[in-house]
N, C-alpha and C positions, 0 to 999 in steps of 0.2 A: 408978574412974578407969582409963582404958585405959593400956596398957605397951606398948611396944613389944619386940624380942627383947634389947636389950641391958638390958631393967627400968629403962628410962628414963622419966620423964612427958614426953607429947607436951603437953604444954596448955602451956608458954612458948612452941611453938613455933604452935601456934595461936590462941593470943597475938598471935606477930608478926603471923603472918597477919593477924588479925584486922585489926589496927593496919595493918598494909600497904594492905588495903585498903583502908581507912576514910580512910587519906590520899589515896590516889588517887582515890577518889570525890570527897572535896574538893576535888583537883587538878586534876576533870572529864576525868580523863585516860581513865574510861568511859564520855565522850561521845561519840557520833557526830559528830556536828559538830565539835564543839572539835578532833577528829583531821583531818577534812576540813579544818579552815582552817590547823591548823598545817602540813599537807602542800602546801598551797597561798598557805604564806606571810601567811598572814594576820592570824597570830596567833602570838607566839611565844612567849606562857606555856609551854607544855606541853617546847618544847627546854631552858626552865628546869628545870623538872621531868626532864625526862631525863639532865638536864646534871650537877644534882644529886645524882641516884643513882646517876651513875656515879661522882662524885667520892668520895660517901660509900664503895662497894664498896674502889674504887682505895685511898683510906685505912685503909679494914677491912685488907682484903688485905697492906698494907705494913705496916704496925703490928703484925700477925699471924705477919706472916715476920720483924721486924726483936727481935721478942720472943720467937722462938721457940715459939709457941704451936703446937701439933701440931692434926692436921683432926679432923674428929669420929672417923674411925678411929682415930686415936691418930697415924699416921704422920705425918714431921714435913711441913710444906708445901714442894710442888715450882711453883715457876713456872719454866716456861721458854717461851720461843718456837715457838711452832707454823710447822712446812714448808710450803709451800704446796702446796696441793691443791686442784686446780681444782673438784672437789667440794664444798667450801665455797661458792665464787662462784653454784652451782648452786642451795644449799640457802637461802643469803642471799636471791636473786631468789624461790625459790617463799618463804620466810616473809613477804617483801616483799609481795608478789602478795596471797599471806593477810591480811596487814593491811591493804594498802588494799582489801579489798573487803571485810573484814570491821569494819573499825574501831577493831581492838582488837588487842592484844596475849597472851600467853597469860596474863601479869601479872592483866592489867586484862578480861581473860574471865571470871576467877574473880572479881574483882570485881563483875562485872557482872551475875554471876548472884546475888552477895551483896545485888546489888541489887535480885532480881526482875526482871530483865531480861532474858526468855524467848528471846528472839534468842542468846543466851549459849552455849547449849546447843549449836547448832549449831555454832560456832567450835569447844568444848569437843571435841565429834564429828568434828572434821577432823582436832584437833592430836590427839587419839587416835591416828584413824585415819595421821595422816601419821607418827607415832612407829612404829607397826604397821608401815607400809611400809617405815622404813627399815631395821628388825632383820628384816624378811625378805625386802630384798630388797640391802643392804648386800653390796659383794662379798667374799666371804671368807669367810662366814658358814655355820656349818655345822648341821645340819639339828639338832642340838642345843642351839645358841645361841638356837633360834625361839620364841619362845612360843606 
């Protein structure tokens, strides 16, 4: 069974995965289409579906702080307000950009590739690559930060 460095079992945790995406397959939320009609109104199962798991997080999250429960580092949990930074709004439109032309989300990629759905791979290879781009090219970033 594989360990991670803290000699933890990673298997609940793909587990969830598992389960994650076994629901979103369900949810057809790795459909091509089903995405095309919700973007175009047509269809508005899948904003349930969205809607949902953001409530579900939102509750994690509060339950989490209102109990004390510390992050997987041990440290206790910090939410606070983010400043705004127009590099956000940047980074919002190009993931935007990315899903509507790819269908899918980073969520529902990995599902989709669960699925056999060879198209997957390529998405998989963007957000790679677009993760790549922003730790080297992030400004502030110094030639040791880089992978």
């Amino acid at each position: 069974m594989a360990q991670n460095s803290t000699n933890e079992s990673i298997v609940p945790y793909l587990g969830f995965g598992v389960l994650f995406g076994y629901f979103l397959s369900k949810a057809r939320a790795t459909d091509f289409d089903s995405m095309v009609d919700m973007f175009l109104c047509r269809e508005f199962q899948l904003y349930g579906v969205i809607g949902t798991a953001i409530a579900v997080v939102a509750l994690g999250l509060f339950l989490m702080k209102r109990k004390g429960i510390p992050t997987k580092s041990g440290e206790p949990m910090e939410l606070e307000v983010l400043k705004w930074d127009p590099n956000r709004l940047i980074g919002a439109f190009i993931f935007g950009a990315g899903w509507a032309l790819t269908g899918t989300c980073p969520g529902t990629s990995m599902a989709q590739l669960g699925e056999g759905k060879v198209v997957a791979i390529f998405t998989i290879l963007g957000i790679l690559a677009g993760v790549w781009a922003y730790k080297k090219y992030k400004p502030g970033n110094t030639k040791e930060q880089i992978c």
